[in-house]
Backbone atoms as SQL, in Angstrom:
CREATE TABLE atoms (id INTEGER PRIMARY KEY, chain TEXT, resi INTEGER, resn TEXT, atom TEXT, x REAL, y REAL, z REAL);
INSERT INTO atoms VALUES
  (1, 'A', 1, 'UNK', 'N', -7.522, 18.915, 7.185),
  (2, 'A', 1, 'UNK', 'CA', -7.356, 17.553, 6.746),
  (3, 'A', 1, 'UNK', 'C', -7.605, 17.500, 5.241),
  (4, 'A', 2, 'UNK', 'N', -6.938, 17.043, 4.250),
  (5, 'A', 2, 'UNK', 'CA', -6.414, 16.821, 3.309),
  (6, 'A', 2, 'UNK', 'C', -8.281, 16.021, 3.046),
  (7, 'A', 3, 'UNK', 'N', -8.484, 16.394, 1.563),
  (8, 'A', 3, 'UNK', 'CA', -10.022, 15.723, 0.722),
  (9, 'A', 3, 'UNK', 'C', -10.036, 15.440, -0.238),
  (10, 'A', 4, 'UNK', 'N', -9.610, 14.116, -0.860),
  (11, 'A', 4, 'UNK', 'CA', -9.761, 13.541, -1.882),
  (12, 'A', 4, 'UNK', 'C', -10.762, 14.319, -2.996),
  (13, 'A', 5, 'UNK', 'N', -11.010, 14.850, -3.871),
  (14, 'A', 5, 'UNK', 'CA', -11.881, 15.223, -4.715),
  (15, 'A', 5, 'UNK', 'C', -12.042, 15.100, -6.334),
  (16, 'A', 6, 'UNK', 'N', -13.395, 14.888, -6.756),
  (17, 'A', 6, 'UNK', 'CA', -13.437, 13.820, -8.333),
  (18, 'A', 6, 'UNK', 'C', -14.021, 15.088, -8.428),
  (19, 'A', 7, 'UNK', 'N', -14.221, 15.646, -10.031),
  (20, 'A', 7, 'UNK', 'CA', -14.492, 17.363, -10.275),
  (21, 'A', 7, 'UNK', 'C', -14.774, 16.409, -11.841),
  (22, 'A', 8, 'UNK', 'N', -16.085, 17.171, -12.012),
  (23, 'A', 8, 'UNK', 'CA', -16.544, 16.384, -13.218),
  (24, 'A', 8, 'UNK', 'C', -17.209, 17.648, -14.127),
  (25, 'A', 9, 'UNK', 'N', -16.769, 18.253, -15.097),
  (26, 'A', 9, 'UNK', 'CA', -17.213, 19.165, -15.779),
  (27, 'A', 9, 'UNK', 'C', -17.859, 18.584, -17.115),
  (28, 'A', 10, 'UNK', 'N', -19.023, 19.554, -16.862),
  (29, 'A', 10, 'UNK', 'CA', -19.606, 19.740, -18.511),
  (30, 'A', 10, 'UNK', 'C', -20.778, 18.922, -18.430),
  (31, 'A', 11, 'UNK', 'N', -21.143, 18.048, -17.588),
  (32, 'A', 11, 'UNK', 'CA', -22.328, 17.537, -16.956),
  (33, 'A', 11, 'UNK', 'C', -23.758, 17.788, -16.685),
  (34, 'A', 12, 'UNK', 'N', -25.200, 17.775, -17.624),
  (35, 'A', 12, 'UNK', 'CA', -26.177, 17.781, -17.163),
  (36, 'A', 12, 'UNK', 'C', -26.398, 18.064, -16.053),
  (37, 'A', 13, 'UNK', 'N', -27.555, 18.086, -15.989),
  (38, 'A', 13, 'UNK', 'CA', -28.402, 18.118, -14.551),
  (39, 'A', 13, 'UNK', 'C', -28.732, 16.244, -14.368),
  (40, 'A', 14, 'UNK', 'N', -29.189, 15.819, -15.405),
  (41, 'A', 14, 'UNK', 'CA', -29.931, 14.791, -15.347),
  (42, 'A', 14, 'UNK', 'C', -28.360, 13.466, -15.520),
  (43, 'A', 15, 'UNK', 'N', -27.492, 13.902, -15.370),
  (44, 'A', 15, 'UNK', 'CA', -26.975, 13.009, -16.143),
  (45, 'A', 15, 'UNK', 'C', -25.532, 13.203, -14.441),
  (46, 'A', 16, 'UNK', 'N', -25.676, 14.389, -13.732),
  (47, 'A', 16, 'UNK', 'CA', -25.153, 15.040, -12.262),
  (48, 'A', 16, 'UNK', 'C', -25.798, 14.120, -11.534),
  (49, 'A', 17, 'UNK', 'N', -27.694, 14.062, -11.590),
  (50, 'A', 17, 'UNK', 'CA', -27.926, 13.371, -10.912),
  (51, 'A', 17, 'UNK', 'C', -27.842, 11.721, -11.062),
  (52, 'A', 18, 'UNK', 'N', -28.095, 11.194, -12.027),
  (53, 'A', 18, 'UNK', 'CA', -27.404, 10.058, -12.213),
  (54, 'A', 18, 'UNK', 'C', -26.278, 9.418, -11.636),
  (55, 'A', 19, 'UNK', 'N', -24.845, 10.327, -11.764),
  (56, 'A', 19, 'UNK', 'CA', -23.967, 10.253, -10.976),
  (57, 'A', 19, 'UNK', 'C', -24.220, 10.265, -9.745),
  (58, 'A', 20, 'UNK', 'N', -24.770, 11.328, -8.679),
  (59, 'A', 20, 'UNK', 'CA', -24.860, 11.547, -7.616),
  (60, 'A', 20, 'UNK', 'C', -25.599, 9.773, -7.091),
  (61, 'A', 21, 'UNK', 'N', -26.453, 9.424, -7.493),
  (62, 'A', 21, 'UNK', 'CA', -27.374, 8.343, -7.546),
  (63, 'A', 21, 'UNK', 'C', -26.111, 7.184, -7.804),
  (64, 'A', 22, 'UNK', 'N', -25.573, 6.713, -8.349),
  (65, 'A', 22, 'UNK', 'CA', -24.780, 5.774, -8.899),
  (66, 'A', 22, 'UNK', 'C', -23.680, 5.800, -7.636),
  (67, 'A', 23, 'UNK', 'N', -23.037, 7.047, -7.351),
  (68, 'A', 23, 'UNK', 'CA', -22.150, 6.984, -6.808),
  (69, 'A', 23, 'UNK', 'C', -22.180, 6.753, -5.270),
  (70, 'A', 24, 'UNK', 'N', -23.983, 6.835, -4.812),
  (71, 'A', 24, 'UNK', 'CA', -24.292, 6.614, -3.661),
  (72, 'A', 24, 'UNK', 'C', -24.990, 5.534, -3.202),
  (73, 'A', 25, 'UNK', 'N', -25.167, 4.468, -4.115),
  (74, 'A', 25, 'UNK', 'CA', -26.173, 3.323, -4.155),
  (75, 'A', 25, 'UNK', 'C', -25.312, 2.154, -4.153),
  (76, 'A', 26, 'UNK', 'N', -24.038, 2.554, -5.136),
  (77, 'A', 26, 'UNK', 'CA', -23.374, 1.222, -5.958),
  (78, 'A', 26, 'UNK', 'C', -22.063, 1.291, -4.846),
  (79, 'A', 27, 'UNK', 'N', -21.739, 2.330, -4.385),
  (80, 'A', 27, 'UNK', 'CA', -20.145, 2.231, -3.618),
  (81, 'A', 27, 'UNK', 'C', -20.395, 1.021, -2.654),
  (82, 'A', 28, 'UNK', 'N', -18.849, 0.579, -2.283),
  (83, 'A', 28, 'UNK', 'CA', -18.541, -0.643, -1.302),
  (84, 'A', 28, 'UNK', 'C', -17.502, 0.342, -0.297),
  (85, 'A', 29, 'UNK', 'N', -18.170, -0.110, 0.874),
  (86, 'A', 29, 'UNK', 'CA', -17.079, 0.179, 1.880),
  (87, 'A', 29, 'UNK', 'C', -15.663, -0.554, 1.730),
  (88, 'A', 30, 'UNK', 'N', -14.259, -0.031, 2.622),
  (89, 'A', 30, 'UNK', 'CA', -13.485, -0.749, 2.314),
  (90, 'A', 30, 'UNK', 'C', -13.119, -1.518, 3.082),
  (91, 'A', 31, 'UNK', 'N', -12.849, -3.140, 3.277),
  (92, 'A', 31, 'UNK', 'CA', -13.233, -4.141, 4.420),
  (93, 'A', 31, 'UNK', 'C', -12.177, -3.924, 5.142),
  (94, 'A', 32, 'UNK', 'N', -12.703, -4.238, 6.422),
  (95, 'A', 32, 'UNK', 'CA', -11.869, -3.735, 8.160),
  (96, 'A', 32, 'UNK', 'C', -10.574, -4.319, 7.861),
  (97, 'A', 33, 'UNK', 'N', -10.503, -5.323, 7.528),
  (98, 'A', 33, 'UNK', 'CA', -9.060, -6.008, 6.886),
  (99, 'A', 33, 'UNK', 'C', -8.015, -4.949, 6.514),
  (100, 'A', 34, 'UNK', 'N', -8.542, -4.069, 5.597),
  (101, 'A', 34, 'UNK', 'CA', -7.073, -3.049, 4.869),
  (102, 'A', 34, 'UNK', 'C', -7.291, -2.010, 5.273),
  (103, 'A', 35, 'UNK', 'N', -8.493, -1.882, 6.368),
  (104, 'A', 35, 'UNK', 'CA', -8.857, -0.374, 7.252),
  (105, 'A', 35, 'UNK', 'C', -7.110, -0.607, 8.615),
  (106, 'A', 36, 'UNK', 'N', -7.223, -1.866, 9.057),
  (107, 'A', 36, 'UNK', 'CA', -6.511, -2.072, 10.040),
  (108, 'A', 36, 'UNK', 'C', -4.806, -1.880, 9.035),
  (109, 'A', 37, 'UNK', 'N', -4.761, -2.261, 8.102),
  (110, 'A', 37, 'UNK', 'CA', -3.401, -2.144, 7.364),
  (111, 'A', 37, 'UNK', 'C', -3.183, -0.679, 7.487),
  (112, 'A', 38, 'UNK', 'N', -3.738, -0.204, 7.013),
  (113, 'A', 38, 'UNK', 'CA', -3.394, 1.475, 6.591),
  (114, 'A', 38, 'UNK', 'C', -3.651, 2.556, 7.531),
  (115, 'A', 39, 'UNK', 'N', -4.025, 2.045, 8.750),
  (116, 'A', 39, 'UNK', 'CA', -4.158, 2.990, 9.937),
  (117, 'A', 39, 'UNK', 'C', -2.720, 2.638, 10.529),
  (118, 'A', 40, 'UNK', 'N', -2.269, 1.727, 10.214),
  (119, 'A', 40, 'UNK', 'CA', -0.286, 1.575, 10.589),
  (120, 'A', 40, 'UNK', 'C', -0.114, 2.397, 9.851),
  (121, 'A', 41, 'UNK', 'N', 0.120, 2.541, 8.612),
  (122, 'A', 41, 'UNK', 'CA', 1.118, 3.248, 7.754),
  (123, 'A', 41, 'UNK', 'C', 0.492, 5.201, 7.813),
  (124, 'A', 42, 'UNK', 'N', -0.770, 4.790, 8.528),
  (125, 'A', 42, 'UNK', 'CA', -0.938, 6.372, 8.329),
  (126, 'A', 42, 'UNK', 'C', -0.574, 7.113, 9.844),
  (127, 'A', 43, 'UNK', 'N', -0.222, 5.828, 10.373),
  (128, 'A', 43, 'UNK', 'CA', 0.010, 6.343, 11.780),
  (129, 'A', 43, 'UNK', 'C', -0.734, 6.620, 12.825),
  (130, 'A', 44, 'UNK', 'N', -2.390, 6.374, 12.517),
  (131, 'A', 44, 'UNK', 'CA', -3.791, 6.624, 12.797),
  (132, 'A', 44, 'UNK', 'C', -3.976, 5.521, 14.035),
  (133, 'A', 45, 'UNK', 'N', -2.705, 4.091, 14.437),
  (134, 'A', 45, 'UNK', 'CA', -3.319, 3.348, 15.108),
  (135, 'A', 45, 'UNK', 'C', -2.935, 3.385, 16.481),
  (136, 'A', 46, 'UNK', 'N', -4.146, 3.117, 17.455),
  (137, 'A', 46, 'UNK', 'CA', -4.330, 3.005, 19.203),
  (138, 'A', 46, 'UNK', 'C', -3.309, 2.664, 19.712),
  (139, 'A', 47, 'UNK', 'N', -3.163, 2.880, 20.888),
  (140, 'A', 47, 'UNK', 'CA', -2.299, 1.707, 21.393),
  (141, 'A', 47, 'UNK', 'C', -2.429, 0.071, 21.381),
  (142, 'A', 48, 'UNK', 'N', -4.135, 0.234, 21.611),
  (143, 'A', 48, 'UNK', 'CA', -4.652, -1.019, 21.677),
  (144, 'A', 48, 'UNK', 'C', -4.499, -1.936, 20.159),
  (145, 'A', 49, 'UNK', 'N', -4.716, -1.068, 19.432),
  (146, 'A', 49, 'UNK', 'CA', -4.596, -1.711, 17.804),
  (147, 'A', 49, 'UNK', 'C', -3.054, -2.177, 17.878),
  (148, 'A', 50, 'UNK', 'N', -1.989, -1.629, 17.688),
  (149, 'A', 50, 'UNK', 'CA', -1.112, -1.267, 17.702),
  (150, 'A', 50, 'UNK', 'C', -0.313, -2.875, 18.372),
  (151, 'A', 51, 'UNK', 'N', -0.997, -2.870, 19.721),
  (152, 'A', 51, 'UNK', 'CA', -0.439, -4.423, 20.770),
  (153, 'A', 51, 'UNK', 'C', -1.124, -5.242, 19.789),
  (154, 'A', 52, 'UNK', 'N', -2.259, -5.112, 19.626),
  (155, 'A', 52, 'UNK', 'CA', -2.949, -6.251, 18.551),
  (156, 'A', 52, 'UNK', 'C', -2.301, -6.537, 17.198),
  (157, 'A', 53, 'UNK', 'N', -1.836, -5.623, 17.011),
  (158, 'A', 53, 'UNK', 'CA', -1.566, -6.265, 15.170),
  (159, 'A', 53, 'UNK', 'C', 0.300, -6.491, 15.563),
  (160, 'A', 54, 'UNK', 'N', 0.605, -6.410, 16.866),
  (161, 'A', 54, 'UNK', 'CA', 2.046, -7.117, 17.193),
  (162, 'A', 54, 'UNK', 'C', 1.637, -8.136, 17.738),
  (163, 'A', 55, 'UNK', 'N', 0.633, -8.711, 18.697),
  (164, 'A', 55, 'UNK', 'CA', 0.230, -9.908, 18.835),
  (165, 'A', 55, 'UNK', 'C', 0.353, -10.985, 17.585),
  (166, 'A', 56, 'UNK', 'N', -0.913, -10.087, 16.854),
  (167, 'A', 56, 'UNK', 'CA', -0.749, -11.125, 15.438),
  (168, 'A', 56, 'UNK', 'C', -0.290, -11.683, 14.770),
  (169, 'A', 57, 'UNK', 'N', 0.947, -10.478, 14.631),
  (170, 'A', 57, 'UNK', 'CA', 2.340, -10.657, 14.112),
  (171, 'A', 57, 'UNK', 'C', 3.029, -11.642, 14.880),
  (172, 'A', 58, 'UNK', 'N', 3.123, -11.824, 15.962),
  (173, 'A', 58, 'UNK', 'CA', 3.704, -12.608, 16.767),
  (174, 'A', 58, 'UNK', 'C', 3.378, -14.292, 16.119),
  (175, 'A', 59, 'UNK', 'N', 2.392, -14.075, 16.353),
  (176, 'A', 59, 'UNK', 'CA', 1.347, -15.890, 16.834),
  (177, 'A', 59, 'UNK', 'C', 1.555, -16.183, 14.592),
  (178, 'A', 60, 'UNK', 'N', 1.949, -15.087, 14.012),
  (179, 'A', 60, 'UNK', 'CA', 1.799, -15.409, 12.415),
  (180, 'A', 60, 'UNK', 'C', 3.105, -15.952, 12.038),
  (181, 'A', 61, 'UNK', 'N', 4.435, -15.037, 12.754),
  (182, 'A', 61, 'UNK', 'CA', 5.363, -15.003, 12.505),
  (183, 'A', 61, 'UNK', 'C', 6.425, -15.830, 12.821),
  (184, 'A', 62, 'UNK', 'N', 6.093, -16.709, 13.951),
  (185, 'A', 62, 'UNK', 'CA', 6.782, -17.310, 14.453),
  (186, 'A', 62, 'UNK', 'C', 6.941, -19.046, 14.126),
  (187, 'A', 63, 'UNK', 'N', 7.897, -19.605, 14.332),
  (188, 'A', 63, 'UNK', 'CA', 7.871, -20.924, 13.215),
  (189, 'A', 63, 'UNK', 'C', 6.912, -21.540, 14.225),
  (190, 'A', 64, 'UNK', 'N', 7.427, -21.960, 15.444),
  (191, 'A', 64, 'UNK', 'CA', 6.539, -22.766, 16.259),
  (192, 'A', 64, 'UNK', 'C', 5.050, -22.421, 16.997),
  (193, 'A', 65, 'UNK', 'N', 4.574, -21.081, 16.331),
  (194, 'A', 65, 'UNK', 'CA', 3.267, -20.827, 16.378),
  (195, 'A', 65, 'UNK', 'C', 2.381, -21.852, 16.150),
  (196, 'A', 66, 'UNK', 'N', 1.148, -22.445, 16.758),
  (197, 'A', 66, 'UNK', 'CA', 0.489, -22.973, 16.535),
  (198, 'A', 66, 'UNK', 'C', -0.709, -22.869, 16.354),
  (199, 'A', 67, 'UNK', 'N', -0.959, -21.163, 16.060),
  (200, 'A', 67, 'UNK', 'CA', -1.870, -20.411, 14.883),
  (201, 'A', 67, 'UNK', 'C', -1.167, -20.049, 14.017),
  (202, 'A', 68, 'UNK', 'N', 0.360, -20.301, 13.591),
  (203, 'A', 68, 'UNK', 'CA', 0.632, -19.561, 12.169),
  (204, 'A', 68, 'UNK', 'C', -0.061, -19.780, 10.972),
  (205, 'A', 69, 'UNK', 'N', -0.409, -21.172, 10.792),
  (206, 'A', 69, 'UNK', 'CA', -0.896, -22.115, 9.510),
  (207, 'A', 69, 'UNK', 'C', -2.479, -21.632, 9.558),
  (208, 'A', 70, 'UNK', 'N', -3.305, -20.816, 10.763),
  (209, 'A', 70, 'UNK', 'CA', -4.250, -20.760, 10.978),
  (210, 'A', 70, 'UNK', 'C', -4.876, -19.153, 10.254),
  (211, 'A', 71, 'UNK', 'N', -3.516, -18.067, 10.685),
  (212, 'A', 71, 'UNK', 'CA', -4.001, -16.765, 10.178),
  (213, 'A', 71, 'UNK', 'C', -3.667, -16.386, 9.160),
  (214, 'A', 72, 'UNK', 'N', -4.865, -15.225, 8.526),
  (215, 'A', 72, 'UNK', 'CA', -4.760, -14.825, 7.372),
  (216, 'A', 72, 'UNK', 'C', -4.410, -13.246, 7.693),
  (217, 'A', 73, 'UNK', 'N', -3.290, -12.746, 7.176),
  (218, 'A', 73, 'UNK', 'CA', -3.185, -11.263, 7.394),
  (219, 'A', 73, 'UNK', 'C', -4.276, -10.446, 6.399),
  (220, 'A', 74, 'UNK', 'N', -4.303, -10.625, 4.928),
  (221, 'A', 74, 'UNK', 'CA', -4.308, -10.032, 3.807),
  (222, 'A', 74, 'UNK', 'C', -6.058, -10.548, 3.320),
  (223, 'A', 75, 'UNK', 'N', -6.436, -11.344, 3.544),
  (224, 'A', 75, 'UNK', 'CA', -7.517, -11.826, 3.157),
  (225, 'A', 75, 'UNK', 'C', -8.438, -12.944, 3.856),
  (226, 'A', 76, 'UNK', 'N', -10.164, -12.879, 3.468),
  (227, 'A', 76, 'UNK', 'CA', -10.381, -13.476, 4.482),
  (228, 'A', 76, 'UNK', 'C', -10.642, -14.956, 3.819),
  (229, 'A', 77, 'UNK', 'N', -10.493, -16.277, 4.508),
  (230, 'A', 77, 'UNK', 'CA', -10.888, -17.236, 3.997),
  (231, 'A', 77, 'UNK', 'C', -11.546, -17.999, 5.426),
  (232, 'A', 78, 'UNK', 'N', -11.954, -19.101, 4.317),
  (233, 'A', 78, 'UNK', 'CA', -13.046, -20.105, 5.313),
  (234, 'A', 78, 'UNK', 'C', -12.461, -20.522, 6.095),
  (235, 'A', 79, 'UNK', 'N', -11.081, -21.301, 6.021),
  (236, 'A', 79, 'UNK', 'CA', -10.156, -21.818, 7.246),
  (237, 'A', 79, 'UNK', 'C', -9.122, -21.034, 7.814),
  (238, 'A', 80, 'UNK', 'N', -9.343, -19.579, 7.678),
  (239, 'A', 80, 'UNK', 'CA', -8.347, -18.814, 8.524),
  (240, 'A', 80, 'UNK', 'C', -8.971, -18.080, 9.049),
  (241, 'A', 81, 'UNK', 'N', -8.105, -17.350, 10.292),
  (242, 'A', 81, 'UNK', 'CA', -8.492, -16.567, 11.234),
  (243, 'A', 81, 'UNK', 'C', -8.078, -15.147, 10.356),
  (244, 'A', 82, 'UNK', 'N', -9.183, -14.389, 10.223),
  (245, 'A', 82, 'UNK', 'CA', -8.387, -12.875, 9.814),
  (246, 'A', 82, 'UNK', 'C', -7.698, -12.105, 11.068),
  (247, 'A', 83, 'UNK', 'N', -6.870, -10.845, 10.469),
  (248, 'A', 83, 'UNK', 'CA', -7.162, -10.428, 11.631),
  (249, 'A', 83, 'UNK', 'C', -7.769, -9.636, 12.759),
  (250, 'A', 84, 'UNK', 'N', -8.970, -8.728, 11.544),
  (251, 'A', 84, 'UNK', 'CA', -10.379, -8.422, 12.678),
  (252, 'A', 84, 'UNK', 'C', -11.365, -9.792, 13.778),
  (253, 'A', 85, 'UNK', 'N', -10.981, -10.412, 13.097),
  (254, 'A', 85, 'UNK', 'CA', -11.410, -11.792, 13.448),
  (255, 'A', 85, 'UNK', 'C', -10.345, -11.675, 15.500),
  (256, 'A', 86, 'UNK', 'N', -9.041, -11.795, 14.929),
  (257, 'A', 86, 'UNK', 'CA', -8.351, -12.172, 15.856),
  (258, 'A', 86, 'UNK', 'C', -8.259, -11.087, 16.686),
  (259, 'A', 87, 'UNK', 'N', -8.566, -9.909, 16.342),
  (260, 'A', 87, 'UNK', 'CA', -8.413, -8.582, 17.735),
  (261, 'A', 87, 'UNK', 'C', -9.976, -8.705, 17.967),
  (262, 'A', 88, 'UNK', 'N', -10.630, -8.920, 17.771),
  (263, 'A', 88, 'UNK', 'CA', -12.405, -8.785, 18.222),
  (264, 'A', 88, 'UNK', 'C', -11.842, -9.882, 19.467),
  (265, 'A', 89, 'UNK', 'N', -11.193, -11.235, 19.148),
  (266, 'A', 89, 'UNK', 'CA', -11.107, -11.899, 20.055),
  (267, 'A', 89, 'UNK', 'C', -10.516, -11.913, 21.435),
  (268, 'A', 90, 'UNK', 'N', -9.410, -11.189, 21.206),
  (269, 'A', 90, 'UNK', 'CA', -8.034, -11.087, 22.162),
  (270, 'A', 90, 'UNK', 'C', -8.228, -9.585, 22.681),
  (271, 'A', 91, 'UNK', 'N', -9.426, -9.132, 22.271),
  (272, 'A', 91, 'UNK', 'CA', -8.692, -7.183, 22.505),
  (273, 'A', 91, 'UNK', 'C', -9.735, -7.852, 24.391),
  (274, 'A', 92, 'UNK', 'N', -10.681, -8.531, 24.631),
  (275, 'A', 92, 'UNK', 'CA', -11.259, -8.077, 25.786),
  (276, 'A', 92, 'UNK', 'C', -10.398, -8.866, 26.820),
  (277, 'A', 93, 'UNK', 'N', -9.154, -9.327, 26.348),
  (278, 'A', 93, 'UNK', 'CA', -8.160, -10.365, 27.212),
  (279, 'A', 93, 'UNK', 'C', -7.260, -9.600, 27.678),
  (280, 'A', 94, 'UNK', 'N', -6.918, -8.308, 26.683),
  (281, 'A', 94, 'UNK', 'CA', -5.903, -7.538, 26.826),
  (282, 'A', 94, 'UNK', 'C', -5.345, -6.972, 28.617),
  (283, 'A', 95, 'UNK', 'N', -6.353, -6.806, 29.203),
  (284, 'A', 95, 'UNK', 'CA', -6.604, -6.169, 30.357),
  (285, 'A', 95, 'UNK', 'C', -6.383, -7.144, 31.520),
  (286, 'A', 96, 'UNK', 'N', -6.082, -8.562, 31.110),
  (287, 'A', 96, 'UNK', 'CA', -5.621, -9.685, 32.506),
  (288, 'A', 96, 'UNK', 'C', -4.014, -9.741, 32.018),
  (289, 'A', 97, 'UNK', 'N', -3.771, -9.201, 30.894),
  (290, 'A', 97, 'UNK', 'CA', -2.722, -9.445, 31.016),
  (291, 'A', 97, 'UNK', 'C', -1.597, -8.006, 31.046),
  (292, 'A', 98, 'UNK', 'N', -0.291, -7.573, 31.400),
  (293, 'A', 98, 'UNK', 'CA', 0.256, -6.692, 31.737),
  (294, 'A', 98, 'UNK', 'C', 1.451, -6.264, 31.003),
  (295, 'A', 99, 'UNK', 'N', 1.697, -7.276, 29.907),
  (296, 'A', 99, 'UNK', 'CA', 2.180, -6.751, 28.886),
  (297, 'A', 99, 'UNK', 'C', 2.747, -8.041, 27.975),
  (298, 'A', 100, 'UNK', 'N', 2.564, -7.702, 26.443),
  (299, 'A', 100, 'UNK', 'CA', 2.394, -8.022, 25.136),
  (300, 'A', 100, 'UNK', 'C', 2.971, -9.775, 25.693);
């Protein structure tokens, strides 16, 4: 599997650890929001993900949806549904029903 790698020459000890320190204190994870985007495009997603983010698509996409005006694909806000928001909700429903 393929490893991103930052290669930093010419670097102290004191100045290595600094980095090491900085780079392990200050990082941000990257929010479930663009984790769920890019496990499509990397091809990485479940089946279960997979029905979910066509659900979404569904209930987003459609004119007479009456969650379209409600979800947010891309970002999260106060009056929208994201859509970790919306598979946390629907994924334990998945199983009464028998298809999409």
């Amino acid at each position: 599997m393929p490893v991103p790698v930052v290669i930093y020459n010419g670097l102290s000890p004191k100045d290595e650890v600094r980095l090491f320190i900085y780079i392990n204190t200050k990082q941000k994870s990257v929010p479930s929001q663009f984790l769920l985007d890019i496990k499509q495009l990397a091809e990485l997603e479940t089946g279960t993900e997979e029905n979910l983010r066509d659900i979404f698509d569904l209930f987003d996409e459609r004119p007479d949806s009456a969650l379209g005006s409600l979800l947010s694909d891309s970002e999260a806000s106060k009056w929208k549904i994201t859509r970790v928001t919306f598979n946390s909700t629907i994924k334990p429903l998945l199983s009464i029903f028998s298809e999409k």
